[in-house]
Phi, psi and omega in degrees: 000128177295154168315123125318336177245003153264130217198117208276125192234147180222170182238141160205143232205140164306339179226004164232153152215154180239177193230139148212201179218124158256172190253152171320145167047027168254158171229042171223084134014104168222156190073019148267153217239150164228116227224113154264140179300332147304352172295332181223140169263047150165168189321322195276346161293269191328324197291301177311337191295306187261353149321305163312316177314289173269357167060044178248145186230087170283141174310300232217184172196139166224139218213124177243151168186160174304087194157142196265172167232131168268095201029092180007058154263140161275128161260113174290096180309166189027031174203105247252142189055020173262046187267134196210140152241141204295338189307298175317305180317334191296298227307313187299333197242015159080032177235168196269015180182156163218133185216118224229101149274145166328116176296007182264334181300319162325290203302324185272023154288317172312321158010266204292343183277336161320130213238132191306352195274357227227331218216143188221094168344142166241084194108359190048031179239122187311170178257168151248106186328329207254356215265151192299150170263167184202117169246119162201163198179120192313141186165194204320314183260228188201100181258158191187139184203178187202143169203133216218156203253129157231148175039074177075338205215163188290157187232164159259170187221102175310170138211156135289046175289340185259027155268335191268139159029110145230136170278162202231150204234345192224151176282007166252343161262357157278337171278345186282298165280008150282317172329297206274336173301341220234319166266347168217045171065326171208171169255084112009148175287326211268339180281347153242344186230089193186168199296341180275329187306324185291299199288329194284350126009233147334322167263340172291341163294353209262293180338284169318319196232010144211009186086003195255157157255136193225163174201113176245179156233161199341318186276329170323319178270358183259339197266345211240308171307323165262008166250037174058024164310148187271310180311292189329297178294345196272334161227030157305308194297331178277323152324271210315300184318309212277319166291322217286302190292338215253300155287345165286329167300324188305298180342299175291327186317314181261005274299117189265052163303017176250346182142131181277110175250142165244116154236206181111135161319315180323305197289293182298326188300326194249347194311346200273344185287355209242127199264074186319346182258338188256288174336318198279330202279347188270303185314299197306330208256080192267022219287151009252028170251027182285348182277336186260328154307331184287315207296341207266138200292148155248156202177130165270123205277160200238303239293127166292322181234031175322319172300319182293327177304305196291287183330344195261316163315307199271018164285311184242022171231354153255026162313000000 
C-alpha cells in the first residue's frame, strides 16, 4: 500500500533525470538515483524502474522538467516520446495525483531552502533572505524564474526571459552578434549566453578574424581558454560579459533585492574562467539604478539536486 506520507519527487532532464523520495514535512531527499534516458523509452518506464529500485510506494508525485504543456499533455525539450498527461500518469502508477512544474519554477521553489554551504558568492554582497528572489541559468537553454512573497508564504513567478532581445556593447560584440544575427535570425539572451551559446561564440570569432568556419563544443573552448588559448578566453569573456548584463537586467525586471541565484551546469562547470569583479561590475552598470543593483547579491548554487529540493517545497505547501 502506497504511504501517505511519501511523496516521490523528480527532476528530469533530456538527458539525465534524478528521482528521490520525501516523507511529509521534509525538504531533504532521500534514496536518490540518477537514470539516463536513453535507458528508457519514456518517464513511464523509469518512474516503476526506480521505484522497484528502492521499493518506495509513494502517494503523489511532484515532477519538475524542461518542456511546455499542450492540451494538458506535458512535452519533454530535447527528448522525443517522453510526453504524458499527469492525469494518466497517476492513474498508471497507481498514485493519487501528479503534479509537474518548469524545471526553473523548482528551482525557485528551492531558494530559501539552500543552505549556505550549498551556495558560492559572487561579489561578496550578502543575500537577503526575505526579499523576491531570481533564480536563472545557462544549460541547454536560459532558464529565469523569480519567487516573490505574496500573502505570507513564497509564490513562484515563471518566465521567458531568456527569450529577449540582447544588446551588444563593444564594437567586437557587435561584430560578433551580427554574425550570429546573419545566421539564426536574432540575438537573444538565450542565443549567447547558454551552454551552445559559448560555441556559437567561438565560430563567429573564428569567422570574423580569419574567414574560417570552425565548430568546437563547449567544453573544448573553455578547456582551450584555460590553457590559455586567446579566443578561448576572449570568449569566455564575452559568455561571462553577456550573463552579467543580462542578470542585472533580470534583477531589475523583478526587482529582485533578495537575490541573483545562477544555476545550471554551465555555470558551475566555468566558474572557475569567470573574472568575478568584471561580472559584478557588468551586473552593476544599471544607470540610472546602479545604486540599487549594486546592493542586490549574486551567488552560484553549487547544490547537487537544488531541483528535488524545490519539489520538496511544493509538496508541502501546495498539499
Amino acid at each position: 500500500m502506497a504511504s501517505l506520507d511519501c511523496v516521490l519527487v523528480a527532476d528530469v532532464g533530456g538527458t539525465t533525470s534524478r528521482f528521490g523520495i520525501v516523507t511529509r514535512g521534509s525538504l531533504e531527499p532521500r534514496d536518490i538515483h540518477e537514470l539516463k534516458g536513453d535507458d528508457f523509452a519514456n518517464l513511464q518506464e523509469a518512474i516503476p524502474h526506480y521505484l522497484t529500485l528502492t521499493k518506495s510506494r509513494p502517494a503523489r508525485a511532484v515532477i519538475a522538467m524542461a518542456g511546455p504543456v499542450k492540451g494538458g499533455t506535458v512535452h519533454l525539450t530535447n527528448r522525443r516520446g517522453w510526453s504524458f498527461v499527469p492525469e494518466e500518469l497517476a492513474q498508471q502508477l497507481g498514485l493519487a495525483r501528479v503534479d509537474v512544474m518548469n524545471d526553473f519554477a523548482a528551482l525557485a521553489w528551492a531558494l530559501p531552502y539552500l543552505p549556505p554551504d550549498e551556495l558560492r558568492s559572487i561579489g561578496g554582497v550578502p543575500l537577503d533572505g526575505a526579499a523576491t528572489k531570481l533564480v536563472l541559468g545557462p544549460g541547454t537553454g536560459l532558464g529565469v524564474a523569480a519567487l516573490a512573497r505574496h500573502n505570507g508564504r513564497w509564490t513562484p513567478v515563471p518566465s521567458e526571459g531568456g527569450h529577449i532581445e540582447l544588446a551588444a556593447i563593444t564594437p567586437r560584440e557587435q561584430a560578433v552578434f551580427d554574425r550570429v544575427r546573419s545566421q539564426y535570425g536574432r540575438v537573444s539572451a538565450e542565443a549567447i549566453a547558454c551552454g551552445s551559446g559559448i560555441a556559437r561564440i567561438d565560430a563567429a570569432i573564428a569567422w570574423i578574424d580569419s574567414g574560417e568556419i570552425t565548430e568546437r563544443e563547449g567544453k573544448d573552448i573553455s578547456d582551450a581558454a584555460r590553457a590559455g588559448e586567446a579566443r578561448g578566453r576572449e570568449v569566455m569573456d564575452i559568455f561571462f560579459d553577456a550573463l552579467a548584463r543580462f542578470s542585472g537586467d533580470m534583477a531589475l525586471a523583478f526587482l529582485a533585492q533578495g537575490g541573483v541565484y545562477i544555476g545550471g551546469g554551465v555555470a558551475v562547470k566555468t566558474i572557475d574562467l569567470m573574472d568575478e569583479a568584471r561580472f559584478r561590475a557588468n551586473f552593476v552598470a544599471k544607470a540610472p539604478h546602479e545604486k540599487l543593483v549594486a546592493a542586490i547579491g549574486t551567488s552560484l548554487i553549487t547544490a547537487r539536486y537544488p531541483a528535488l529540493t524545490g519539489c520538496a517545497a511544493y509538496a508541502i505547501y501546495e498539499s
